[in-house]
C-alpha positions as a Markdown table, in Angstrom:
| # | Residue | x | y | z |
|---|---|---|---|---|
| 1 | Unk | 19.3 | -11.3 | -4.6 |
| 2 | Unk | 18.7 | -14.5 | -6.6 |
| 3 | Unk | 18.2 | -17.9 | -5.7 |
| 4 | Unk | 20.0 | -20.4 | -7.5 |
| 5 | Unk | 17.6 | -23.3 | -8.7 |
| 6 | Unk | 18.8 | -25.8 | -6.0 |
| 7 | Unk | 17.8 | -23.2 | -3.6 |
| 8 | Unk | 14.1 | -22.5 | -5.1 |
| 9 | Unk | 13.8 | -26.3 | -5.3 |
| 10 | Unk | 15.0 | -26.7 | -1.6 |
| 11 | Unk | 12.8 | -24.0 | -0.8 |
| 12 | Unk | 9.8 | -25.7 | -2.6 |
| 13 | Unk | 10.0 | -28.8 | -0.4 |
| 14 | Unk | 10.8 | -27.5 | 2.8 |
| 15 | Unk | 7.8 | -29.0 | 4.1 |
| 16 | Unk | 8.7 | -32.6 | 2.9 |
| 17 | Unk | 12.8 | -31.5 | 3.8 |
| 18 | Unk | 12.3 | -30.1 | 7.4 |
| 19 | Unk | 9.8 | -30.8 | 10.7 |
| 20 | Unk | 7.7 | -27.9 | 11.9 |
| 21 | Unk | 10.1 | -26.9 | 14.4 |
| 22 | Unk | 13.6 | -27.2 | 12.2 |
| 23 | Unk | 11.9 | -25.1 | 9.8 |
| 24 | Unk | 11.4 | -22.5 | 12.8 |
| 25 | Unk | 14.9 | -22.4 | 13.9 |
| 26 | Unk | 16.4 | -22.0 | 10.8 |
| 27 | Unk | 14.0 | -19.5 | 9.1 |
| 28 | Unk | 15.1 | -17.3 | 12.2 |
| 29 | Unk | 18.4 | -18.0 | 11.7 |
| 30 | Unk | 18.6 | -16.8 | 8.2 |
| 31 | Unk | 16.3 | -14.0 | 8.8 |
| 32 | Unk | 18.3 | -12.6 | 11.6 |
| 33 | Unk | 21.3 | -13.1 | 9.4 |
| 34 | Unk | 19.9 | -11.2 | 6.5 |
| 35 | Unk | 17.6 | -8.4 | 7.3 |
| 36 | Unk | 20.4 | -5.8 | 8.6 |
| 37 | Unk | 21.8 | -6.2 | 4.8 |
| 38 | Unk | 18.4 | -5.6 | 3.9 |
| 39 | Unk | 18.5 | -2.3 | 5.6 |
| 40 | Unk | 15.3 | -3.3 | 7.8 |
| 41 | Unk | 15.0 | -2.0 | 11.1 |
| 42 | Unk | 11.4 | -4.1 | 11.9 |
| 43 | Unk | 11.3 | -7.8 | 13.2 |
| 44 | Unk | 10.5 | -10.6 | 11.3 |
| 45 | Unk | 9.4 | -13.7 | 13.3 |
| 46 | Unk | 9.1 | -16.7 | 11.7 |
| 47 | Unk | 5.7 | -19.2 | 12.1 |
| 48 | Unk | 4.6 | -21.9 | 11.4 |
| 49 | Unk | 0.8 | -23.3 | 10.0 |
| 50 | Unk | 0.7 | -24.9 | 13.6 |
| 51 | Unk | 1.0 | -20.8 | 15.0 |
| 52 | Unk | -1.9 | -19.3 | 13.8 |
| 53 | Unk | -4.5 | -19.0 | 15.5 |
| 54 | Unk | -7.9 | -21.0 | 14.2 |
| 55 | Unk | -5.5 | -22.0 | 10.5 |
| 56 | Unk | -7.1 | -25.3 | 10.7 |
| 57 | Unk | -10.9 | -24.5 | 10.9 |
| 58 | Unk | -10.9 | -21.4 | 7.8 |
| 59 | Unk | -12.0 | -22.4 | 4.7 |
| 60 | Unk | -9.0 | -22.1 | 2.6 |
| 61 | Unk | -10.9 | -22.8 | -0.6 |
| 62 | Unk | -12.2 | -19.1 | 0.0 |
| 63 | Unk | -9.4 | -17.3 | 0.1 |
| 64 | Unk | -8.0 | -19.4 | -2.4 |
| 65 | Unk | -10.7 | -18.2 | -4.6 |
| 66 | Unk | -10.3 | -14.7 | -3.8 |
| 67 | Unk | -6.5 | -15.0 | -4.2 |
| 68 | Unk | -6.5 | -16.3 | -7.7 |
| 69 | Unk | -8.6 | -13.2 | -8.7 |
| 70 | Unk | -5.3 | -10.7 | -8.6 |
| 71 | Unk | -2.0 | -13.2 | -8.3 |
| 72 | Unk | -1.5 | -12.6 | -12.0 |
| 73 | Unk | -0.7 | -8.8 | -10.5 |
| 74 | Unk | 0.8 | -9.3 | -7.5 |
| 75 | Unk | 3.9 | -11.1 | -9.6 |
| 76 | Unk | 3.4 | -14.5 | -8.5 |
| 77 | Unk | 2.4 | -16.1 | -12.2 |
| 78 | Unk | 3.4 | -19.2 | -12.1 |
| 79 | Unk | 1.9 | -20.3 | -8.2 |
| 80 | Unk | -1.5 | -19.1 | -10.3 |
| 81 | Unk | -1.2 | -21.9 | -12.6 |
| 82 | Unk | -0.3 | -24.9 | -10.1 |
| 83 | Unk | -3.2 | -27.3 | -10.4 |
| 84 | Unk | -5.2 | -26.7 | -6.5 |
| 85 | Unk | -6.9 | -30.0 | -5.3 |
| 86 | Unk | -6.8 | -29.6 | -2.0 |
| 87 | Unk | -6.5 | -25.6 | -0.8 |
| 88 | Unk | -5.3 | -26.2 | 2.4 |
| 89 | Unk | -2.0 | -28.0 | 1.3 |
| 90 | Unk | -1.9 | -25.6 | -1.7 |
| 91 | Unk | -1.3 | -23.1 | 1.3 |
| 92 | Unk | 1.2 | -25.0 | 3.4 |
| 93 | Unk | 3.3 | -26.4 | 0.3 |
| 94 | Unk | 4.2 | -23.3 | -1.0 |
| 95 | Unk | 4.1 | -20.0 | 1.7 |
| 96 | Unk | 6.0 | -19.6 | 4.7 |
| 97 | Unk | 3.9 | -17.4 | 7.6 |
| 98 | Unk | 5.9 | -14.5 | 8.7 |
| 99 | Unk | 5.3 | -12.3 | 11.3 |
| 100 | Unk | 6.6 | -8.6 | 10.5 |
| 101 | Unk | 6.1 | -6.1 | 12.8 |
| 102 | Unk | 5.1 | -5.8 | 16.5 |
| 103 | Unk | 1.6 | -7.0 | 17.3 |
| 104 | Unk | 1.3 | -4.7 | 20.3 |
| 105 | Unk | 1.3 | -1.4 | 17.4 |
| 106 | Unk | -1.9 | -3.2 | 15.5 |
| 107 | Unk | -5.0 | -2.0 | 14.6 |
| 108 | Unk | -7.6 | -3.5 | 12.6 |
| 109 | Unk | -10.7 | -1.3 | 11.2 |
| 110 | Unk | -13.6 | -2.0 | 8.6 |
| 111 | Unk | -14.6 | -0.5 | 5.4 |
| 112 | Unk | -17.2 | -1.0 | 3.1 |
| 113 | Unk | -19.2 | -0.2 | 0.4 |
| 114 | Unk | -22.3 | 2.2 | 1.1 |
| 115 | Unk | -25.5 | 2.6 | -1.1 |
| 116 | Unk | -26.3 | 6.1 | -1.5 |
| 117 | Unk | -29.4 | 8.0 | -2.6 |
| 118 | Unk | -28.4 | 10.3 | -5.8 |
| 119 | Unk | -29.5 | 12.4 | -8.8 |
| 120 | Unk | -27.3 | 12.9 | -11.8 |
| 121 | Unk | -29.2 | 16.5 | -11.5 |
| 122 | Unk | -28.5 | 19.7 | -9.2 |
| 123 | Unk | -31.9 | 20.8 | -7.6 |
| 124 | Unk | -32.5 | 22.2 | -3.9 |
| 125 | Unk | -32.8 | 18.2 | -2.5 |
| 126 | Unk | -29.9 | 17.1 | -4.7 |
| 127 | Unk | -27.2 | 19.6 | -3.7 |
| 128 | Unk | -24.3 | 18.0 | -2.5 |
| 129 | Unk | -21.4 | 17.2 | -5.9 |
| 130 | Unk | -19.2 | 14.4 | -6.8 |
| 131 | Unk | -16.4 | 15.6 | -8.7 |
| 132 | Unk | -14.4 | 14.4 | -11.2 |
| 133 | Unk | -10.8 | 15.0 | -10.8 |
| 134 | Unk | -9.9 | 18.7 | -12.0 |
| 135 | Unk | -7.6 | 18.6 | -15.1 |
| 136 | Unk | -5.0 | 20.6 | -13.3 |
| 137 | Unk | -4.7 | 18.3 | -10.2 |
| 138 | Unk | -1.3 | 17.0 | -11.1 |
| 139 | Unk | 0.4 | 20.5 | -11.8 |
| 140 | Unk | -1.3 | 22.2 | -9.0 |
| 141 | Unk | 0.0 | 19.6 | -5.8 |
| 142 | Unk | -1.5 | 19.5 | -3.6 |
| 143 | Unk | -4.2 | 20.6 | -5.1 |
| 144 | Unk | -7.6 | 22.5 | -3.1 |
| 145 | Unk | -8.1 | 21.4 | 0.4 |
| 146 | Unk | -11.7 | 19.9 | 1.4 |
| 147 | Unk | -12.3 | 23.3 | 2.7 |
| 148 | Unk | -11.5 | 25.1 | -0.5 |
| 149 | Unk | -14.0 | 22.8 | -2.7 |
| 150 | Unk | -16.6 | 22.6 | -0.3 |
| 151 | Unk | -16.5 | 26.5 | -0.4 |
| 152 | Unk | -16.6 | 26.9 | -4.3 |
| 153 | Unk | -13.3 | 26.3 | -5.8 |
| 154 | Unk | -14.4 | 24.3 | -8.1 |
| 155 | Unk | -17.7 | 25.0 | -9.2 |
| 156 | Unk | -19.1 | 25.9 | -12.7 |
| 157 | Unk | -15.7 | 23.9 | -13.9 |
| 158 | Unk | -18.0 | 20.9 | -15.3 |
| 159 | Unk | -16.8 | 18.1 | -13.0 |
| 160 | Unk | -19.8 | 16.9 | -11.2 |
| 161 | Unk | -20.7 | 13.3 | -11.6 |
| 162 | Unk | -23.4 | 13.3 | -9.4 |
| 163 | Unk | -25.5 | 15.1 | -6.5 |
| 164 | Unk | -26.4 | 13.6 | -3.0 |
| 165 | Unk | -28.9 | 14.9 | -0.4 |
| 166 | Unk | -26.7 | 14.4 | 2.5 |
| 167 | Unk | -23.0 | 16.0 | 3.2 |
| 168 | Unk | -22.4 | 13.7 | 5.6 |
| 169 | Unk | -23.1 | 10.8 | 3.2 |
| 170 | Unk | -20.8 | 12.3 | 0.6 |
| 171 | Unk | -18.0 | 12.9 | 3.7 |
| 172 | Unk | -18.4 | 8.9 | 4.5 |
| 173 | Unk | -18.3 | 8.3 | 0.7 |
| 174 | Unk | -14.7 | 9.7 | 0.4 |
| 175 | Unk | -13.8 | 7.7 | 3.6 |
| 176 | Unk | -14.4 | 4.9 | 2.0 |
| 177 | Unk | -13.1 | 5.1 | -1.3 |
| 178 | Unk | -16.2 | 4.1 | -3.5 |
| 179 | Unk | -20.1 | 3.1 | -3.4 |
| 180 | Unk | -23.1 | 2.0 | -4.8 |
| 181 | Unk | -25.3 | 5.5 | -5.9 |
| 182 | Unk | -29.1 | 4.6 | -6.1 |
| 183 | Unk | -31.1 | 6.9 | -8.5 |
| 184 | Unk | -34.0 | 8.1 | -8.8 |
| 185 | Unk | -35.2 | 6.2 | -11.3 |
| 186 | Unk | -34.3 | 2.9 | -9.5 |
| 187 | Unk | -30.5 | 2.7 | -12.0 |
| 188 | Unk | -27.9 | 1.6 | -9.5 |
| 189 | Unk | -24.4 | 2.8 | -10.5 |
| 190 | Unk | -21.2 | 2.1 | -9.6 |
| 191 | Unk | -18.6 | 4.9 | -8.0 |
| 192 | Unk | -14.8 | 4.3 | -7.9 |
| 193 | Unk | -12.1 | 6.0 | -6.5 |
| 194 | Unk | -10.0 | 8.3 | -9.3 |
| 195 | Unk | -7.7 | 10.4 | -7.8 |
| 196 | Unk | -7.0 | 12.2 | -4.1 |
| 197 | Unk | -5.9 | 16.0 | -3.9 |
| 198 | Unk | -2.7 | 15.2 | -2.3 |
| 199 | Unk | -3.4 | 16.5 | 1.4 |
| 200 | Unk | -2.9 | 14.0 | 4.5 |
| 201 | Unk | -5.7 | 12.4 | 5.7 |
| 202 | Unk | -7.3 | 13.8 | 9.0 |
| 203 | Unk | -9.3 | 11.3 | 11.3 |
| 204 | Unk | -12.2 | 13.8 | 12.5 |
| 205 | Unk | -13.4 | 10.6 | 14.8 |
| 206 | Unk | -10.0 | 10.9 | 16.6 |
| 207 | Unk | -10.5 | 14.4 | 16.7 |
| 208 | Unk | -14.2 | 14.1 | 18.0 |
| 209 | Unk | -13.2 | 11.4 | 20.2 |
| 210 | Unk | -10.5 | 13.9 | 22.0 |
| 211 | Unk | -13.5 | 16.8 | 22.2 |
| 212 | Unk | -15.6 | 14.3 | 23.6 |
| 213 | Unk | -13.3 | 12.4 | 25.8 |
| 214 | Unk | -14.8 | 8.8 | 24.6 |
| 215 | Unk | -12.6 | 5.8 | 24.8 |
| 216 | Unk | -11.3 | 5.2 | 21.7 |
| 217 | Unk | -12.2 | 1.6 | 21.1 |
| 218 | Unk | -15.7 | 2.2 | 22.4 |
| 219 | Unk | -16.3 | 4.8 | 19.5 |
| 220 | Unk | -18.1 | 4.0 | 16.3 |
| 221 | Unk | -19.1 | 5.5 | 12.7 |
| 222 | Unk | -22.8 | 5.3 | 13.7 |
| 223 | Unk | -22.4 | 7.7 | 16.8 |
| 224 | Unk | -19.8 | 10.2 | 14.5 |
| 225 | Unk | -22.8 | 10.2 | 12.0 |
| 226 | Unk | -25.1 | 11.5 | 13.6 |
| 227 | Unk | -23.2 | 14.2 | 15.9 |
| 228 | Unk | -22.7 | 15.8 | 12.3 |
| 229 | Unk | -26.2 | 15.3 | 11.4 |
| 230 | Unk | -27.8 | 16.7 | 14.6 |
| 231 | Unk | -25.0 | 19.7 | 14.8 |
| 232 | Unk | -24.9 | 20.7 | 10.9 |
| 233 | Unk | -22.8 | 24.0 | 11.2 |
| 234 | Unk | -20.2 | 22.4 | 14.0 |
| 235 | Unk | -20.3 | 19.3 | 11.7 |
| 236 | Unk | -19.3 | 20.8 | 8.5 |
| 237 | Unk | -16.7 | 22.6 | 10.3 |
| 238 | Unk | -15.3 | 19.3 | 11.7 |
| 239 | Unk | -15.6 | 17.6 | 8.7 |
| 240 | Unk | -13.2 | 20.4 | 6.9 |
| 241 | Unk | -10.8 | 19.5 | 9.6 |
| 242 | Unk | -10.0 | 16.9 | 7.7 |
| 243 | Unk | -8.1 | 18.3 | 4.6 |
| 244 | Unk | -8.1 | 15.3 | 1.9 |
| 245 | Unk | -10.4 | 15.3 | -0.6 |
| 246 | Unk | -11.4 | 12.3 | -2.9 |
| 247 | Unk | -12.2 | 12.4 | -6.5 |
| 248 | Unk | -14.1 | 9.8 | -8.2 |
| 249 | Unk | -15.1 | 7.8 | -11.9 |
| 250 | Unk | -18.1 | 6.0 | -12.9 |
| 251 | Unk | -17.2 | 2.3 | -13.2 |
| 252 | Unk | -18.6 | 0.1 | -15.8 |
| 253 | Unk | -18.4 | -3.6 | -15.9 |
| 254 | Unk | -18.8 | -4.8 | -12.8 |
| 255 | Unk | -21.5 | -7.1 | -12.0 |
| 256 | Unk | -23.8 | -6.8 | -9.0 |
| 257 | Unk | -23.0 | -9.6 | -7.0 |
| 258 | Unk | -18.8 | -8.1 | -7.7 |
| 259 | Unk | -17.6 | -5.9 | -4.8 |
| 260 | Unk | -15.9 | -2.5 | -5.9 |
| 261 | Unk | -12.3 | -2.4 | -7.5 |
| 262 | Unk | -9.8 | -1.8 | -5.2 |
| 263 | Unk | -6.0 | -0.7 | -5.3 |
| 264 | Unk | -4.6 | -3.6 | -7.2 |
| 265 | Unk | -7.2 | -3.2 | -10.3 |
| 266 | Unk | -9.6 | -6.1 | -9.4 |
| 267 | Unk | -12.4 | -6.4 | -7.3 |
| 268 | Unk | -12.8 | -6.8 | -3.7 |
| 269 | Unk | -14.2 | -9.9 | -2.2 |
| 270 | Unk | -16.3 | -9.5 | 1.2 |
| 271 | Unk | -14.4 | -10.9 | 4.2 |
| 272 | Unk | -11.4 | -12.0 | 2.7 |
| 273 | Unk | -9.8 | -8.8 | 0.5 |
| 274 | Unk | -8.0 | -6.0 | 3.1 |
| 275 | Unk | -6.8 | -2.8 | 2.5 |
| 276 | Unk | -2.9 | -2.3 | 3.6 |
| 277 | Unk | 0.2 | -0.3 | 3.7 |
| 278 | Unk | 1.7 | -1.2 | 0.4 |
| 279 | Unk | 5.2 | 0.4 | 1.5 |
| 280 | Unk | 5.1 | -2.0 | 4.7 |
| 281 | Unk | 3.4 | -5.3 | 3.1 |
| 282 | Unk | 3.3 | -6.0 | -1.2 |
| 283 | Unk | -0.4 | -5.9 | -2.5 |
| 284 | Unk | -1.8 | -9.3 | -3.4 |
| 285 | Unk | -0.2 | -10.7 | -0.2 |
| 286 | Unk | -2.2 | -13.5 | 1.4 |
| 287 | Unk | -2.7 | -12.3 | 5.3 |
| 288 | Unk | -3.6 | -14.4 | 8.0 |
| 289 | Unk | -5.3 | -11.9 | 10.5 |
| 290 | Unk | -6.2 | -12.7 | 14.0 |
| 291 | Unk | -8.7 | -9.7 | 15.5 |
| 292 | Unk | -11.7 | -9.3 | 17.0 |
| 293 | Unk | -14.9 | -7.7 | 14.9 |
| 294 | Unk | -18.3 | -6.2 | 15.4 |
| 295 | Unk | -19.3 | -9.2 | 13.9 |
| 296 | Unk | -17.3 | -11.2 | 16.3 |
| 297 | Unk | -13.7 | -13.1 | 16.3 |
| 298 | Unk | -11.9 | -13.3 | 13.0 |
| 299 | Unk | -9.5 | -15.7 | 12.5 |
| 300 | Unk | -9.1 | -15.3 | 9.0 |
| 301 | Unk | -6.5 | -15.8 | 5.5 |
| 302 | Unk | -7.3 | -12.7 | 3.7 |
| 303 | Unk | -5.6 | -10.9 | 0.7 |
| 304 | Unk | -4.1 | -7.5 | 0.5 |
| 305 | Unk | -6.2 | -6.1 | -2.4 |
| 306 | Unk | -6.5 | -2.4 | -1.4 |
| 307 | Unk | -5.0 | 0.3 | 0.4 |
| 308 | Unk | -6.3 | 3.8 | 2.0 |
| 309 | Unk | -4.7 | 6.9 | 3.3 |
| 310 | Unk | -5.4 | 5.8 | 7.1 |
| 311 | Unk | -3.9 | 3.0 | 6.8 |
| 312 | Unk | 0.3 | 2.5 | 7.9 |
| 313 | Unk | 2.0 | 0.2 | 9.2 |
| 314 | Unk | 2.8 | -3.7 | 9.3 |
| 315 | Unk | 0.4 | -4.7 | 11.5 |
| 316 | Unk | -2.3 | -2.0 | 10.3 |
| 317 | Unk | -5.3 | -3.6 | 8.4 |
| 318 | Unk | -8.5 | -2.1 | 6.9 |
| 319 | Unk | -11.1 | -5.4 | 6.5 |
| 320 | Unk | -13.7 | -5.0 | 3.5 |
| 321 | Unk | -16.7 | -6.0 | 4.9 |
| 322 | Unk | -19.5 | -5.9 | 1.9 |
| 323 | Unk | -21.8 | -4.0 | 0.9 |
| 324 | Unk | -24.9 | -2.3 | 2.1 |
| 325 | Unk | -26.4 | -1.5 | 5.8 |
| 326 | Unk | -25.4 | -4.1 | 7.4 |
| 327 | Unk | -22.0 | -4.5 | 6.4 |
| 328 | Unk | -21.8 | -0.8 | 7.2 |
| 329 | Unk | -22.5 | -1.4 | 10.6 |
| 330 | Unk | -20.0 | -3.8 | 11.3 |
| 331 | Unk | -17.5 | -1.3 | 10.0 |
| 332 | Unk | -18.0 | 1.2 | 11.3 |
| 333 | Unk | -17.8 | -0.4 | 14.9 |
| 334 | Unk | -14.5 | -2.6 | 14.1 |
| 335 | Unk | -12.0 | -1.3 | 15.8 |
| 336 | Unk | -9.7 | -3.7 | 17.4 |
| 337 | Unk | -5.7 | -5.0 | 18.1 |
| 338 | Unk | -4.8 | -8.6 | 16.7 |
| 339 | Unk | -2.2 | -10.3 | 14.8 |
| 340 | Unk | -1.1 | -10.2 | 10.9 |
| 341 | Unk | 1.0 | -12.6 | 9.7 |
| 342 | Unk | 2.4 | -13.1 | 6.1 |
| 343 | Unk | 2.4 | -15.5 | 4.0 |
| 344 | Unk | 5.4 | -15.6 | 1.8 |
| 345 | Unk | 5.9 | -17.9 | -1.0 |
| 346 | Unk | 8.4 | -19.9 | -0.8 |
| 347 | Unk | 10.1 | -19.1 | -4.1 |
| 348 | Unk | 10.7 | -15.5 | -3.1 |
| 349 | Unk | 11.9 | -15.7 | 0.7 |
| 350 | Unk | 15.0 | -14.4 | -0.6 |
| 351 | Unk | 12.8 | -10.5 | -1.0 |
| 352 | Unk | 12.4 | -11.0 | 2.7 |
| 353 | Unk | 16.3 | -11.9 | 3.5 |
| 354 | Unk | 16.7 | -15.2 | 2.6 |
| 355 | Unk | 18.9 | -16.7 | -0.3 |
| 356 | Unk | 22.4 | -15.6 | 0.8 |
């Protein structure tokens, strides 16, 4: 579905060509129009900048910064290279905010990136392994369960990285995709995500949740962490409920002040990169989220850098929060309903149904 260069240029200036609420009418117009060719069953709702919640108080030259990190990948080359002056007009000149989805199906959770105690040697404190993924993993899908490994499957095949002290720190480790391992010898090293084995995940919070009868959006990490703690045998059990199993690679490079690398091969910037549902929304979009956090109300432009295996949907959002304690805190306790809204440049609302 191209767009003939008139249209791109019309496109371009709809700002300067169209008032806020002429621009409304007939993005919904077209939209209406062209999504059942598209073969989409969801809504699309059509903004504007005036719509979003708290747009005019963000600091655009933020998530400008973080945006620039991975356009080049998310196929959007040439709005890289357009000289920025002022970020917030950068913003409004050349995206339209769409709405896809229903808000009343959102969820919004936290991840981070933990800093972990670790040896790169097995001894009777440092018993707990990181693996490396198995050289088979591909041919054999999916491949052992976290029950299977946890019981032996693949031990004396050479694929520890590392050993921690805790299981439950190595459980919340594969949760959340990569960390920070401390040694003993005071080296800090960087953990990335490598490869799954191919299993669903399992939320064993939902699960415990359900066991305990807690309201859902009262429940937290912290609590979940140490119920497995306190009750090792029922923990480890509860923990194999969940059958996915993450492997993982040493990463190299990446400066200590850089968060870790996330799904769309650059690195993660605290508060502003999310991890999303790359069948429902493209990575390296620029997300305006409107949610409530530990930390308090976000009203936010973020940038789909990541993705996990909990997270589906449109309006389903995983916020990277930082590193360390603290950030870990916040996480764990974000769990929340909101608003994400996309914001699709200009040049390509034909991928979205408009162009025809």
């Amino acid at each position: 579905m191209g767009v003939s260069g008139g249209r791109r240029e019309w496109c371009r200036n709809w700002d300067r060509n169209w008032g806020q609420i002429n621009r409304r009418a007939v993005l919904g117009g077209l939209l209406a129009a062209s999504l059942p060719r598209m073969g989409r069953a969801v809504s699309a709702t059509p903004l504007t900048f005036d719509d979003l919640n708290g747009w005019s108080d963000d600091d655009h030259e933020a998530a400008l910064t973080a945006w620039k990190v991975s356009c080049e990948k998310a196929g959007v080359g040439p709005l890289c290279r357009i000289p920025t002056r002022n970020a917030r007009w950068f913003w409004e000149a050349h995206f339209t905010p769409i709405m896809f989805g229903d808000p009343q199906s959102s969820l919004f959770t936290g991840y981070y990136e933990p800093v972990i105690p670790a040896s790169r040697k097995q001894s009777s404190k440092w018993h707990v392994p990181v693996y490396a993924p198995p050289k088979d993993l591909k041919r054999r899908w999916p491949h052992y369960t976290r029950a299977e490994v946890e019981t032996g499957a693949l031990a004396g095949k050479g694929l520890e990285l590392f050993w921690l002290a805790d299981p439950v720190d190595a459980f919340f480790l594969h949760i959340q995709g990569s960390g920070r391992l401390l040694l003993e010898n005071g080296e800090l090293v960087r953990l990335g995500f490598a490869a799954k084995n191919g299993h669903d995940y399992v939320s064993i919070g939902r699960i415990y949740n359900k066991r305990k009868k807690a309201a859902p959006l009262t429940y937290g990490a912290a609590p979940l962490r140490r119920w497995l703690r306190a009750n090792p045998r029922d923990g480890a059990k509860l923990m194999r409920e969940n059958p996915s199993f993450i492997y993982f690679q040493e990463r190299h490079g990446l400066g200590m002040e850089q968060g870790p690398i996330g799904a769309l091969g650059v690195p993660l910037t605290s508060g502003r990169s999310v991890a999303i549902d790359p069948a429902k929304n493209p990575l390296g979009q620029p997300l305006w989220i409107e949610t409530d956090t530990a930390a308090g109300p976000m009203r936010r432009l973020m940038i789909g850098q990541d993705t996990g295996s909990a997270v589906k949907g449109h309006q389903r959002a995983d916020i990277f929060f930082g590193t360390g304690d603290r950030a870990g805190q916040v996480a764990g306790s974000t769990r929340a309903e909101g608003r994400m809204i996309s914001l699709v440049p200009n040049d390509q609302l034909a991928l979205v149904g408009i162009g025809n």
